[in-house]
C-alpha positions as CSV (number, residue, x, y, z in Angstrom):
1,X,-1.1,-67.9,-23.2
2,X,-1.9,-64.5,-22.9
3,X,1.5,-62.8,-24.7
4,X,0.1,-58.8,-24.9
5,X,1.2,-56.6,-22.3
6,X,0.4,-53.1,-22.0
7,X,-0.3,-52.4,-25.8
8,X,-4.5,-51.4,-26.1
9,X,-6.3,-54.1,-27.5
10,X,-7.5,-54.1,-31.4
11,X,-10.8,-53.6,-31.9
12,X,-10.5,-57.1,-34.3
13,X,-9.4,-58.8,-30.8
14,X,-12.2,-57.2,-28.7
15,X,-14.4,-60.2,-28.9
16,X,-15.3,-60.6,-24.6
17,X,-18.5,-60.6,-23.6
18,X,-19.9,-58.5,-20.1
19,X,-21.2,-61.5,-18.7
20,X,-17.8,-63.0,-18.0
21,X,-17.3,-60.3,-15.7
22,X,-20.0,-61.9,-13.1
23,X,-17.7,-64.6,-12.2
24,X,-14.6,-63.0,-12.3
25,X,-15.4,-60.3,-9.9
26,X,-17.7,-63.1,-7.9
27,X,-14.6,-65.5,-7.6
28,X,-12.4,-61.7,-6.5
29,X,-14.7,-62.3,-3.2
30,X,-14.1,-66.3,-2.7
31,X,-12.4,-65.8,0.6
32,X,-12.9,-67.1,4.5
33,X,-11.3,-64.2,5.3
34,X,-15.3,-62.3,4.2
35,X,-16.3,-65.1,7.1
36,X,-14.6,-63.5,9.5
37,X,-15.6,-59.7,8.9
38,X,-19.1,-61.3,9.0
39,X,-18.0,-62.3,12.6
40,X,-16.2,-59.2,13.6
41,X,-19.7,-57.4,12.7
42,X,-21.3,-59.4,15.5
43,X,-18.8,-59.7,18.7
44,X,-17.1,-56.7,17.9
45,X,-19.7,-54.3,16.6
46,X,-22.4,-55.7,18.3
47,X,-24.9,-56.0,15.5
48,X,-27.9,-57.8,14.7
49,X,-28.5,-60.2,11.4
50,X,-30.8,-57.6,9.6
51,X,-27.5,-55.2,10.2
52,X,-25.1,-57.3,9.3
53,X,-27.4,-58.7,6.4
54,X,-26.9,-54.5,4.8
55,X,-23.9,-54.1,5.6
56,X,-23.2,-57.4,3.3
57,X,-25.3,-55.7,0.5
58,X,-24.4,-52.1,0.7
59,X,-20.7,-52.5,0.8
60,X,-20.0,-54.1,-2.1
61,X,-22.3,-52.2,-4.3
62,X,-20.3,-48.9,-3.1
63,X,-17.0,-50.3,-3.6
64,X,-17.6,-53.0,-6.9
65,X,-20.1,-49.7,-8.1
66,X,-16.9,-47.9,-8.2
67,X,-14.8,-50.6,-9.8
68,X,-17.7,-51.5,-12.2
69,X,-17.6,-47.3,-13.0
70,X,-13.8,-47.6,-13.5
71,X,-13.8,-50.6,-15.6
72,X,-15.7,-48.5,-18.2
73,X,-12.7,-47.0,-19.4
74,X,-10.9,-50.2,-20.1
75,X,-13.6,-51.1,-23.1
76,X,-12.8,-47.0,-24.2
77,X,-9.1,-47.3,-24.3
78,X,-8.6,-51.5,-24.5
79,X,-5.6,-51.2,-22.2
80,X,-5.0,-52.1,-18.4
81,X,-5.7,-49.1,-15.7
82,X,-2.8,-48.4,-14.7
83,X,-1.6,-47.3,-18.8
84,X,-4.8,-45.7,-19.2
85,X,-4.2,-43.4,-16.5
86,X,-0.9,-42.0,-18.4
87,X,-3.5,-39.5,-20.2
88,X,-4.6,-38.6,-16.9
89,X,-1.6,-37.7,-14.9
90,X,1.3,-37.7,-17.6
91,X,3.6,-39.9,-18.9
92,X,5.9,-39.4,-15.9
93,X,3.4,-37.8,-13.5
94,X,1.3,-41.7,-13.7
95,X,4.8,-43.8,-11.9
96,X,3.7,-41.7,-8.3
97,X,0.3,-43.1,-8.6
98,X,1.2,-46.5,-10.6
99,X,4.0,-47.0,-7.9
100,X,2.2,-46.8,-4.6
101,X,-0.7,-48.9,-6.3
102,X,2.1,-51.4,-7.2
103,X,3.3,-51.6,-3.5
104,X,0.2,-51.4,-1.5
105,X,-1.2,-54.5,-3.7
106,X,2.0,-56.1,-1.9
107,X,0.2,-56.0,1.3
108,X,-3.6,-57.3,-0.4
109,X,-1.6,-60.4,-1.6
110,X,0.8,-60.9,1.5
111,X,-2.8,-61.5,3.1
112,X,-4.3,-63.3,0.7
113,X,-1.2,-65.8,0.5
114,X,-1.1,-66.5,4.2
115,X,-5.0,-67.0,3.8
116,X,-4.5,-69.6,1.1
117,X,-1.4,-71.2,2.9
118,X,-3.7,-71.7,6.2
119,X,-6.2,-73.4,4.0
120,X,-3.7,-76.0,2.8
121,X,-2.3,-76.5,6.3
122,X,-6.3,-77.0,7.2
123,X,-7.0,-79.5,4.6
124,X,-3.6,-81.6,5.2
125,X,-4.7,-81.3,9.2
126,X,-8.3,-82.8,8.7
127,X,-7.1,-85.5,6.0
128,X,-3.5,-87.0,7.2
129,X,-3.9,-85.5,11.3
130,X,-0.6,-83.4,10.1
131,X,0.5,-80.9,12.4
132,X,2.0,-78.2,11.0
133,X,6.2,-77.0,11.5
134,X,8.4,-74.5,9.7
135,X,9.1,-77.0,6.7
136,X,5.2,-77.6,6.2
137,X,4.1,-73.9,6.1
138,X,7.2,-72.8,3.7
139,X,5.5,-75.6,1.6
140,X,2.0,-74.3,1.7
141,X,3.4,-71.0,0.6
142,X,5.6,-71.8,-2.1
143,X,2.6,-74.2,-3.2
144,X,0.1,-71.6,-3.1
145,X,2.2,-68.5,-4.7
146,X,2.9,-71.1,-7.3
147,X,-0.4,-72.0,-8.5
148,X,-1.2,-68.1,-8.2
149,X,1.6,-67.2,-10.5
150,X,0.7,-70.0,-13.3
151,X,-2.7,-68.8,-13.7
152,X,-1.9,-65.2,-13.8
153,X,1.2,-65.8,-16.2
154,X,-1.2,-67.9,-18.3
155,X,-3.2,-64.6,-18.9
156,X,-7.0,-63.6,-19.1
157,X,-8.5,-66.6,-21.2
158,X,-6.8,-68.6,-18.1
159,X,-8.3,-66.2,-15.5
160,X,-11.8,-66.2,-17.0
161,X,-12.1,-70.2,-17.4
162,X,-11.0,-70.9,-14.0
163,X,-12.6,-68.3,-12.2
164,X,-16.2,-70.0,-14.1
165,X,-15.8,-72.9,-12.7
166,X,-14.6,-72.2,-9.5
167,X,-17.2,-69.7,-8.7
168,X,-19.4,-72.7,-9.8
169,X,-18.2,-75.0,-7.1
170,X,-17.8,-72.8,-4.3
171,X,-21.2,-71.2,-4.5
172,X,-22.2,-75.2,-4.4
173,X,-19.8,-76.0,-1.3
174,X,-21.8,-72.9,0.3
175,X,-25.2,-73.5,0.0
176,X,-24.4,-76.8,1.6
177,X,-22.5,-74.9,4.4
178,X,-25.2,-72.2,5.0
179,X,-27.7,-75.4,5.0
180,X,-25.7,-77.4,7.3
181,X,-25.6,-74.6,9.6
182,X,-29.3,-73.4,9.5
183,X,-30.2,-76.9,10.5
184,X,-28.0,-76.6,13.9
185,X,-28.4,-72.9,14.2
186,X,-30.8,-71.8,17.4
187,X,-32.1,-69.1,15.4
188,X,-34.5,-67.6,18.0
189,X,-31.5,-66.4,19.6
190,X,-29.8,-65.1,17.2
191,X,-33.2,-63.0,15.4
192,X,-34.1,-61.7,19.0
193,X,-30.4,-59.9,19.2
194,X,-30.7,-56.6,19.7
195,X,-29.7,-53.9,17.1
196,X,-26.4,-52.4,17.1
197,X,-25.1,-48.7,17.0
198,X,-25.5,-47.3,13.9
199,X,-22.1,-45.9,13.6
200,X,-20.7,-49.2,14.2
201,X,-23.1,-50.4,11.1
202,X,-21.6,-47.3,9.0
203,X,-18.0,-48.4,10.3
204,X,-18.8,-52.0,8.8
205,X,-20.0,-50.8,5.6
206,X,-17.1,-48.2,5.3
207,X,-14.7,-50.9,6.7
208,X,-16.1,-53.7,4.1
209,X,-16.5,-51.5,1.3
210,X,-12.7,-51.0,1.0
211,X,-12.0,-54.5,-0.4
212,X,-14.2,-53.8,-3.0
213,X,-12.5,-50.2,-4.0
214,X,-8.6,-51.8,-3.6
215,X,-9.7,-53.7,-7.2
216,X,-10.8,-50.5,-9.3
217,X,-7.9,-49.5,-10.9
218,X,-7.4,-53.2,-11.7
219,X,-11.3,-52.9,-13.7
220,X,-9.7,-52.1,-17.2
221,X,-7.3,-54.8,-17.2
222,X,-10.5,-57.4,-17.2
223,X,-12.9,-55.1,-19.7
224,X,-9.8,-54.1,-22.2
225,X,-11.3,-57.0,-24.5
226,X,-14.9,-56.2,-24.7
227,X,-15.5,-54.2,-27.6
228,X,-16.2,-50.4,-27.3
229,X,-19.7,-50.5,-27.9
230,X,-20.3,-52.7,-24.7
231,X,-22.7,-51.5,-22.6
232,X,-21.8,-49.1,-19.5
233,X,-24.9,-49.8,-17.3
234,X,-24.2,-53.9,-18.4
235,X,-20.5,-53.4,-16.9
236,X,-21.3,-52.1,-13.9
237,X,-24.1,-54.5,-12.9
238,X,-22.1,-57.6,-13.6
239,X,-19.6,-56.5,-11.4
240,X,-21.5,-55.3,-8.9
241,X,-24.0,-58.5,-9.1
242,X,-21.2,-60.7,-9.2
243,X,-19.6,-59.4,-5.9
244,X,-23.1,-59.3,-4.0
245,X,-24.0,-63.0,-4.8
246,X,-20.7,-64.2,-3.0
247,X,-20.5,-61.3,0.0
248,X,-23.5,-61.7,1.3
249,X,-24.0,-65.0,1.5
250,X,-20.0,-65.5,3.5
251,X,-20.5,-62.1,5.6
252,X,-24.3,-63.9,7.0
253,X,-22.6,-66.9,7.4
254,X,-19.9,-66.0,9.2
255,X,-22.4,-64.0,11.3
256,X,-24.4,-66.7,12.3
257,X,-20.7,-69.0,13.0
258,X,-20.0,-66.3,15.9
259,X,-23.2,-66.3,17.4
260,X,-22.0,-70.0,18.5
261,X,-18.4,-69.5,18.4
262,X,-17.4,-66.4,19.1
263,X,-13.6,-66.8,19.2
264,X,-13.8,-67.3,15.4
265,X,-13.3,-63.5,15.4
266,X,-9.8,-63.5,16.7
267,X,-8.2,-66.3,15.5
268,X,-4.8,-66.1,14.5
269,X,-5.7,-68.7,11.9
270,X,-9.5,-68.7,10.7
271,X,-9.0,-71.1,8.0
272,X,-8.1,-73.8,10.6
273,X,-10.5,-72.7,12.6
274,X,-13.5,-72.8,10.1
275,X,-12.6,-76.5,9.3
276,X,-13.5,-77.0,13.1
277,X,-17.0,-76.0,13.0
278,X,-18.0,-78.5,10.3
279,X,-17.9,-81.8,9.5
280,X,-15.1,-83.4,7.7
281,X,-17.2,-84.1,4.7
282,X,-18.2,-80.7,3.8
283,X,-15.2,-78.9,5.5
284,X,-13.1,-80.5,3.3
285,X,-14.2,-80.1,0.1
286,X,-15.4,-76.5,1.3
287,X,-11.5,-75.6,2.7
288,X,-10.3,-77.0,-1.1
289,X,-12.9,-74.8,-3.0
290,X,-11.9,-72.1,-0.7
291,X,-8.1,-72.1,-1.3
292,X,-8.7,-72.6,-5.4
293,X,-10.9,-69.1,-5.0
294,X,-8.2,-67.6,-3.3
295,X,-5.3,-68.9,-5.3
296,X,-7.4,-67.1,-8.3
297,X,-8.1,-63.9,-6.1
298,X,-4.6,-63.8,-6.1
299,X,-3.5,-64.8,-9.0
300,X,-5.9,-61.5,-10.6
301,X,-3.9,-59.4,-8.3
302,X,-0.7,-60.8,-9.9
303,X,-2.2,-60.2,-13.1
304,X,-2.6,-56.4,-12.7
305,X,0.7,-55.9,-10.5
306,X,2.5,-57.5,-13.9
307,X,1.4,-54.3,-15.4
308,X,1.8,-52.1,-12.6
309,X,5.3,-53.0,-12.9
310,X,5.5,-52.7,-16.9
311,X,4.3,-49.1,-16.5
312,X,7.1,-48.2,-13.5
313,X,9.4,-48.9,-16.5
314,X,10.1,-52.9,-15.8
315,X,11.4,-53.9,-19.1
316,X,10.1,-57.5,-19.2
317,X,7.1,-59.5,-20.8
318,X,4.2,-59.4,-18.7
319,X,4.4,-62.8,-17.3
320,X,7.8,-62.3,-16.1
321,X,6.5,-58.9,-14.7
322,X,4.3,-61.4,-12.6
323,X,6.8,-63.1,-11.4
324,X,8.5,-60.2,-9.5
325,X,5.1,-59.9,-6.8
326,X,4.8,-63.8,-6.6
327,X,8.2,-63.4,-4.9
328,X,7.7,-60.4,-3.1
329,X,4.0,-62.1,-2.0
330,X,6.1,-65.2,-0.8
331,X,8.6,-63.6,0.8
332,X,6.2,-61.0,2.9
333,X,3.6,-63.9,3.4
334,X,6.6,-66.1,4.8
335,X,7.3,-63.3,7.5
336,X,3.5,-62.1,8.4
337,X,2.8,-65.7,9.0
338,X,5.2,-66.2,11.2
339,X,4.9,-63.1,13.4
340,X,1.3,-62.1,12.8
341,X,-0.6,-62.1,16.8
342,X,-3.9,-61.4,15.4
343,X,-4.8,-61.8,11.8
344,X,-8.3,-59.8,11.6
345,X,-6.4,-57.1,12.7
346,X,-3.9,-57.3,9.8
347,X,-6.3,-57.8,7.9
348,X,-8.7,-54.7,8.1
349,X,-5.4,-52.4,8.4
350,X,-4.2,-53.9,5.1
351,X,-7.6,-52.9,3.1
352,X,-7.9,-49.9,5.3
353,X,-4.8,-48.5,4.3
354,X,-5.2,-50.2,0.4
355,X,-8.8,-48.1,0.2
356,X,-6.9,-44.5,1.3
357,X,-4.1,-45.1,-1.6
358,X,-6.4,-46.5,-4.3
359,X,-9.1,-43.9,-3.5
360,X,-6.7,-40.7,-4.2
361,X,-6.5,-42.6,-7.9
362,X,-10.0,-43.1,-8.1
363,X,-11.1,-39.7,-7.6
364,X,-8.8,-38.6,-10.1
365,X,-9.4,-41.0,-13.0
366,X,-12.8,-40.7,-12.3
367,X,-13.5,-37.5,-12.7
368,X,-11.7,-37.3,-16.0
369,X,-13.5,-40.4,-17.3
370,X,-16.9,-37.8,-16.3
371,X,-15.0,-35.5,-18.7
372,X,-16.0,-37.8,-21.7
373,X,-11.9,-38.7,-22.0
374,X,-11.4,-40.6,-25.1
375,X,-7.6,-42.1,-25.3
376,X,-5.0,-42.3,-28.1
377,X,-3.7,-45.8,-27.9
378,X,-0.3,-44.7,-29.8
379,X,0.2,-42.0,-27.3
380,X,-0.1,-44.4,-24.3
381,X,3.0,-46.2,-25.1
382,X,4.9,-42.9,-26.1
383,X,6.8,-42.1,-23.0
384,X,8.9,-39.5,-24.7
385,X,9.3,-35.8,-24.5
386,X,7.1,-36.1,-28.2
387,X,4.1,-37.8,-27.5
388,X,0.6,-36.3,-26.5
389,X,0.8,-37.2,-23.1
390,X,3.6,-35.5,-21.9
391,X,2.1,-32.3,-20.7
392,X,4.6,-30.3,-18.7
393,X,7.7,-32.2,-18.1
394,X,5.8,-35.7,-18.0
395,X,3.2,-34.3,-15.5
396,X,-0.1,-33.3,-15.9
397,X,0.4,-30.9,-13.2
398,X,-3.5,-30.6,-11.6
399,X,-4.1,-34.5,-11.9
400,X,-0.8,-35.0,-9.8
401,X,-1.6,-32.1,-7.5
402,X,-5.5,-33.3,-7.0
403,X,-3.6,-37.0,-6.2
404,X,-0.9,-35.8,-3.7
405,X,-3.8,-33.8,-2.2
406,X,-6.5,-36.5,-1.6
407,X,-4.1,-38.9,-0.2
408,X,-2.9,-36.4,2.1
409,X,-6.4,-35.3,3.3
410,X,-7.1,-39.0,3.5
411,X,-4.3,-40.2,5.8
412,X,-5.2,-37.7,8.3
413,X,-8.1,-39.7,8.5
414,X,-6.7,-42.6,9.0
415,X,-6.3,-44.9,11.8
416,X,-4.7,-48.8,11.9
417,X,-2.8,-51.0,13.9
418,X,0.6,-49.2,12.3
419,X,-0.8,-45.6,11.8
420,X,-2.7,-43.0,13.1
421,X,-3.5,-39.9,11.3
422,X,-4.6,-36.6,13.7
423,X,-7.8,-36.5,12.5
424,X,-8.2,-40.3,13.0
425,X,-10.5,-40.3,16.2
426,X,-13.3,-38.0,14.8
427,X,-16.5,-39.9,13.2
428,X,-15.1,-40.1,9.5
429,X,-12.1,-42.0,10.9
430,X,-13.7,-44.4,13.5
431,X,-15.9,-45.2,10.7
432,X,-13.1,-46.0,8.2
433,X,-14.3,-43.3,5.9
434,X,-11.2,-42.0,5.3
435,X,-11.3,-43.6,1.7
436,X,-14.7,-41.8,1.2
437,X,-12.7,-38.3,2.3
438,X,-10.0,-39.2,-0.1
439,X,-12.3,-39.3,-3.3
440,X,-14.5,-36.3,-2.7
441,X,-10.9,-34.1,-2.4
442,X,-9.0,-35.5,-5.0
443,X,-11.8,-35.7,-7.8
444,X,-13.2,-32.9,-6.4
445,X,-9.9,-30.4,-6.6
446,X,-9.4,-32.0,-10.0
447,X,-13.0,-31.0,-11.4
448,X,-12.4,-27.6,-10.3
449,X,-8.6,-27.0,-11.6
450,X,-7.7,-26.1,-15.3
451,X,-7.0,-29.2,-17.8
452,X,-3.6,-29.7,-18.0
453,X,-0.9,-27.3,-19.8
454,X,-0.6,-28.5,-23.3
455,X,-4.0,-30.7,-23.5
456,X,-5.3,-32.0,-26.3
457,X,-9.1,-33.4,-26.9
458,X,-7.9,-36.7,-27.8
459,X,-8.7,-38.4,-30.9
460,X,-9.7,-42.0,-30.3
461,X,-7.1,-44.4,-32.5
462,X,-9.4,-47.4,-34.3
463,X,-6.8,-50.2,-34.5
């Protein structure tokens, strides 16, 4: 069991390896719910395969390239993201940022939970012909948040093995999948579709991509134990290699589902629904694999909110930290699944509105990281008045500003089922840019304002 929290990592301890990254950040994309943007491609935005087939590649190397690019700094300064940012926006300045990062993964694991708790309800459907009531989907939840919060308060060693072998046996459950449907698949019919708009192909990769960016300022908390002299380029193709291998083969597939079954875009509950189309001996095996990749998608969510929550000033050990989203997660899941009229809806709002908030980070962090920051691991955990990264009252006054400005700039582009910014109808918003907009003003404002009052090239601190 994983008992460090925010502390940095000594270099004795740093004894990861890259490689473990590729299943960690390909078990981060073991969801159905990737099925069903792969269907919304085709009935709602009217594409082809071939357009489908790059929007499945391109968006994830734009969004895992930026968390791959992020993650860099976690083998620099060996502690999770969110502490790591304290040298960029202040001691106090980093709990605006860390805070609304801390609620918005809320909403990623509200989803995620129902998602997993559908797959349960699928498997027990398809097994014992169990119908599901009140009693039976409080059970799936509580089941599901359960598992999630074991594995996360276990700790990265935990994390790592499972996600291994899970990402072993879904990509196995898969290629049976993708063969059973390429046998029944009229493929003629489906290759002779005609292309889609391309702004509806730029809409999917900006609408895709955002998964991918909600996880970046969770990189660091995965690379804190690879040791410094780990190799950038090496980070940032095993997380972008490991996302690709599972996107595009669930994004086709779920393509090539709708061409058959279209309504498998707007079901209320896809999990169900996906157990429909296939035969009992793969679905069920396949519905199992799936749930165990999402109870560890969010379980790595849980991971990273435990320290979200450590650096808001929560004074308990990281695994109790933990425990405080597994019951928000339950308690939020418990309501959307009950109330939710179209899922796929939720859904895209939820990472829509997750890539805006993370973005105004990103741009940010990023740009400092550009600035060749090195990071004082004593300073990190010095919240007082005293330490290095103090700055001006707790707030290093441009980061904050650059933040606050991005995110503003970025909601107006922003349109969901809940929101609408003005700006929300031109291109960038029907698109679901708005993420993109958000990075280019926040790390843009911040590479042109004035380090902040009081800075310090930090001195690296070899533990």
């Amino acid at each position: 069991m994983e008992t460090r929290g925010l502390e940095p990592v000594p270099d004795s301890e740093r004894t990861g390896q890259v490689r473990t990254l590729f299943p960690t950040w390909a078990t981060a994309n073991m969801t159905v719910l990737l099925l069903i943007m792969g269907a919304g491609l085709i009935v709602f935005g009217g594409l082809n395969l071939w357009q489908v087939a790059f929007v499945a590649v391109t968006a994830p190397v734009i969004g895992y390239g930026l968390v791959g690019a992020v993650s860099i700094a976690g083998t620099r300064g060996g502690a999770p993201g969110l502490a790591l940012s304290r040298a960029v926006f202040g001691q106090r300045g980093n709990l605006l940022p860390g805070a609304l990062i801390w609620v918005a993964r809320w909403g990623w694991e509200t989803v995620n939970t129902v998602t997993g708790a559908y797959g349960l309800l699928a498997v027990c459907d398809l097994l014992l012909s169990v119908r599901a009531d009140t009693a039976l989907i409080m059970a799936a939840l509580v089941a599901f948040v359960a598992s999630s919060f074991l594995v996360s308060g276990l700790g990265v060693g935990a994390l790592r093995l499972c996600c291994t072998w899970s990402a072993y046996l879904f990509g196995g459950f898969s290629v049976l999948v993708l063969i059973h449907l390429g046998i029944g698949t009229q493929w003629r019919a489906l290759l002779d579709r005609p292309a889609g708009p391309t702004a509806l192909m730029v809409a999917g990769v900006g609408t895709l991509a955002a998964g991918g960016i909600s996880w970046a300022p969770t990189g660091p908390d995965f690379t804190r134990y690879l040791p410094r002299t780990a190799s950038g380029r090496s980070v940032v193709g095993a997380t972008v290699g490991g996302a690709v291998l599972v996107v595009l083969p669930l994004v086709v597939m779920g393509a090539v589902m709708a061409v058959a079954t279209p309504d498998l875009a707007v079901s209320n509950d896809p999990v169900t629904f996906i157990g429909a189309l296939l035969p009992v001996w793969i679905s069920v095996p396949y519905l199992l694999t799936a749930v165990v990749g999402m109870v560890l998608i969010n379980a790595m969510s849980m991971y990273s909110a435990g320290f979200a929550a450590q650096t808001l000033g929560f004074i308990l050990p990281r695994a109790w930290a933990v425990g405080v989203n597994a019951a928000i997660s339950l308690l939020l899941g418990s309501l959307l699944m009950m109330v939710a009229t179209s899922f796929l809806d939720s859904f895209i709002s939820f990472l829509t509105l997750l890539a805006v908030t993370f973005s105004a980070w990103i741009g940010v962090f990023g740009v400092d990281q550009l600035r060749g920051r090195t990071y004082d691991a004593a300073a990190l955990l010095d919240t007082g008045p005293a330490g290095a990264y103090w700055y001006t009252g707790g707030f290093a006054v441009p980061a904050v500003a650059a933040w606050g400005a991005g995110l503003t700039v970025g909601l107006l582009f922003t349109g969901v089922k809940w929101f609408s910014g003005p700006l929300a109808a031109t291109w960038i918003g029907r698109d679901g840019l708005g993420w993109a907009v958000t990075i280019a003003v926040s790390g843009g404002l911040y590479a042109l304002l004035p380090r902040p009052a009081g800075h310090k090239d930090d001195t690296p601190l070899h533990l």
